[in-house]
Kinemage of the C-alpha trace (Angstrom):
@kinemage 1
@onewidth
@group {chain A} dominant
@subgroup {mainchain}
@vectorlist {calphas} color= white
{ca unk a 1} P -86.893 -17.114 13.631
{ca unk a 2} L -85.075 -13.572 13.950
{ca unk a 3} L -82.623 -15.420 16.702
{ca unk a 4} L -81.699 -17.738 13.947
{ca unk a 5} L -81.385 -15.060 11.482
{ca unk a 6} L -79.498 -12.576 13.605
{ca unk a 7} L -77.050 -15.741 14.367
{ca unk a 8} L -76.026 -16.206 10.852
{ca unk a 9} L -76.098 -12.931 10.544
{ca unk a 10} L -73.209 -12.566 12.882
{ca unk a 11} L -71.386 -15.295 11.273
{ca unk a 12} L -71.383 -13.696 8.341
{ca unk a 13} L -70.277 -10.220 9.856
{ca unk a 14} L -67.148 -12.894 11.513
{ca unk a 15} L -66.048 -14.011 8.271
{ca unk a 16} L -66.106 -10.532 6.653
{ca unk a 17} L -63.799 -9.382 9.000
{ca unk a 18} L -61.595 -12.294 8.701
{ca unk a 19} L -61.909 -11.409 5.179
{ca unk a 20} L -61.198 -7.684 5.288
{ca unk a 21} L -58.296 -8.557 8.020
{ca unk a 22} L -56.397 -10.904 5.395
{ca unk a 23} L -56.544 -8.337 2.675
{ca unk a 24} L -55.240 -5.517 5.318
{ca unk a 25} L -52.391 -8.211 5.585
{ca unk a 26} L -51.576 -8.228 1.941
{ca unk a 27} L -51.933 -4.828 1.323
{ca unk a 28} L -48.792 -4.409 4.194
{ca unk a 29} L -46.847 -7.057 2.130
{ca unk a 30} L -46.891 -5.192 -1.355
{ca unk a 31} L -46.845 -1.350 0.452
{ca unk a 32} L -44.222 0.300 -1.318
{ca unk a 33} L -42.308 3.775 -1.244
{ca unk a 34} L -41.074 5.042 -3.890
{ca unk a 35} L -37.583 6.616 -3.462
{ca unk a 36} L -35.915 7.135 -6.763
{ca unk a 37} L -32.358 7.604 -5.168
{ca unk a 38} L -28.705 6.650 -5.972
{ca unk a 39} L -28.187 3.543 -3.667
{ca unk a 40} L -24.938 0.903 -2.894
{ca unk a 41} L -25.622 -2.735 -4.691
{ca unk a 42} L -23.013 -6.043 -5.125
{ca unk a 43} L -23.582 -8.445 -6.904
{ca unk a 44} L -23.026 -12.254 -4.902
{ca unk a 45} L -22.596 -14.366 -8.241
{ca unk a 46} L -21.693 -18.100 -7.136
{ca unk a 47} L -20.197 -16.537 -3.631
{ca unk a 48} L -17.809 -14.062 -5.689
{ca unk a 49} L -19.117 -10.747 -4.552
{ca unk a 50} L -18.264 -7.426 -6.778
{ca unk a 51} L -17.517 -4.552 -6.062
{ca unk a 52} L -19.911 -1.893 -5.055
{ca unk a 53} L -21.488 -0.055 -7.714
{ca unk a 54} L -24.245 2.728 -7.669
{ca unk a 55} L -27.645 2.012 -8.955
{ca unk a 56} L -31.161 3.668 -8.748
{ca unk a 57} L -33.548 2.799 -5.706
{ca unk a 58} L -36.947 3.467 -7.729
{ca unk a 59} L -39.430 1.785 -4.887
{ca unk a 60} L -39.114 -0.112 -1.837
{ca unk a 61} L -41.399 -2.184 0.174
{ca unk a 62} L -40.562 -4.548 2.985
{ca unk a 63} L -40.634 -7.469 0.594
{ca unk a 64} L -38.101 -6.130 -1.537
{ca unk a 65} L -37.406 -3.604 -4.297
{ca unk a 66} L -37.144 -2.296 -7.835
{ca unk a 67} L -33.832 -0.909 -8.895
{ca unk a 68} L -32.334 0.473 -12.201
{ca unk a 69} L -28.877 0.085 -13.469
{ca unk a 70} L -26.780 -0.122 -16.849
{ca unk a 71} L -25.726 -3.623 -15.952
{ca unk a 72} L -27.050 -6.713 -17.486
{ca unk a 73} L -27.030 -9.166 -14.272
{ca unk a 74} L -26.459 -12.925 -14.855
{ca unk a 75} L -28.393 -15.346 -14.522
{ca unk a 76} L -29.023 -16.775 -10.860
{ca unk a 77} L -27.209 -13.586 -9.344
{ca unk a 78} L -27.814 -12.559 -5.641
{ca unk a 79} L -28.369 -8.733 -5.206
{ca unk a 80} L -26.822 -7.283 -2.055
{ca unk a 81} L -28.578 -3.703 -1.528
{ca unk a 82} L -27.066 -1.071 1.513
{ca unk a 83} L -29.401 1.919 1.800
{ca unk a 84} L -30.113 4.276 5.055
{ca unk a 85} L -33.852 5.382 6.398
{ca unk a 86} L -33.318 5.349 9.849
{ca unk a 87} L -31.087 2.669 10.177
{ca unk a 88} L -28.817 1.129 7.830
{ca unk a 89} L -30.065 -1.887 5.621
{ca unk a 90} L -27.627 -4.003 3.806
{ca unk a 91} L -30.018 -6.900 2.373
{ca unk a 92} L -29.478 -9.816 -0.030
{ca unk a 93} L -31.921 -9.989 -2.819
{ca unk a 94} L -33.016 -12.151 -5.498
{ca unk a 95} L -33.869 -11.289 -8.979
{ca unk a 96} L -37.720 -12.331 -9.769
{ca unk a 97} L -38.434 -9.587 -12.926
{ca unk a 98} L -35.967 -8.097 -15.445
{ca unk a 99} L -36.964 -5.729 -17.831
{ca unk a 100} L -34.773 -3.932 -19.978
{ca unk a 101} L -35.393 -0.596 -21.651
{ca unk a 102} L -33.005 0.677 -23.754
{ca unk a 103} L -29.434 0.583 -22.004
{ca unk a 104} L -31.432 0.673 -18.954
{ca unk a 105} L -31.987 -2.888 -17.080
{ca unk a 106} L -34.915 -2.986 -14.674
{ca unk a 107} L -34.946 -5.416 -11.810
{ca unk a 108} L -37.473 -7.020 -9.388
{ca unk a 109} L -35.765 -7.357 -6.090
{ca unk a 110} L -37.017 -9.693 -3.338
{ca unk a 111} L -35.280 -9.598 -0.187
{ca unk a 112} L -34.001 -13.350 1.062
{ca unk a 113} L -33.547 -14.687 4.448
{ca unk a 114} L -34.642 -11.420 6.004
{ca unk a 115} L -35.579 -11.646 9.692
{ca unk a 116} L -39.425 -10.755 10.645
{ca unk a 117} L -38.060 -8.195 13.226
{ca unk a 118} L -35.760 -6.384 10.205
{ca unk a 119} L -38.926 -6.703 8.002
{ca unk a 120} L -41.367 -5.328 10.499
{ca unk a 121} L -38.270 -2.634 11.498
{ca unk a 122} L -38.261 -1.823 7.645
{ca unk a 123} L -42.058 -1.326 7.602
{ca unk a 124} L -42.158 0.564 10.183
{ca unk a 125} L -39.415 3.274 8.648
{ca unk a 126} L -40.682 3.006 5.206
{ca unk a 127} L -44.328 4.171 6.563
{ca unk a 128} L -42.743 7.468 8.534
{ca unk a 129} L -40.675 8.004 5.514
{ca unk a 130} L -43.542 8.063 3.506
{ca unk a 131} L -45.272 10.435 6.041
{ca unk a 132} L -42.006 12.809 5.655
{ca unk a 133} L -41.658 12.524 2.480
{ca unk a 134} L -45.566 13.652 1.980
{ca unk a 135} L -44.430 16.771 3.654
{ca unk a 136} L -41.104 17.223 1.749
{ca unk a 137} L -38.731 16.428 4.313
{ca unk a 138} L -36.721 13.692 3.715
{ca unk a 139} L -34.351 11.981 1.232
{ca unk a 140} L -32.805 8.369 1.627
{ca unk a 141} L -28.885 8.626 2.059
């Protein structure tokens, strides 16, 4: 009887860290930084692209971003973002959240057709800007 119990036992023990391992997962996939920095942005509306323009990085995450800016973005507008950590990042977003406050427009980036090697590259630099940051050392450029 305590073979059969210790069996299911283990089973159970499997599954939890299946369980715990999925959530580590999703917890990478939402981990953001927050930056709050002047950053580059375009807009690609219909494949006429902008010119650049200056808006405010508020977080980042390897799934995309939240930005502020003055400007009232169209409908159906690709965001192109260029920002340096340790490498340069020029990435095409779409819009999935607006929310405007005041003249301020807030937007819900998230990044399109982004390689897994930039994303995990991306991750990888957000997390040691993080670390840096907890010891007041860095800025984004």
């Amino acid at each position: 009887m305590f073979s059969i119990f210790r069996k299911k036992r283990d089973i159970n023990k499997k599954s939890e860290i299946t369980s715990i391992s999925e959530n580590l997962e999703n917890r990478r996939e939402y981990f953001r930084v927050a930056i709050n920095e002047k950053v580059l942005f375009r807009l690609d509306i219909a494949g006429n692209l902008t010119s650049w323009g200056e808006c405010i990085l508020v977080n980042i995450s390897a799934g995309g971003a939240k930005v502020l800016t003055n400007l009232d973005f169209p409908e159906n507008v690709r965001v192109i973002v260029s920002f340096s950590l340790e490498n340069q990042y020029t990435l095409v977003a779409e819009v999935v959240w607006k929310n405007k406050i005041h003249t301020i427009y807030q937007y819900g980036l998230k990044w399109c057709n982004i390689s897994e090697p930039v994303r995990e590259k991306l991750l990888r630099e957000l997390i040691r800007y993080y670390s840096q940051v907890e010891l007041g050392k860095k800025k984004i450029k």
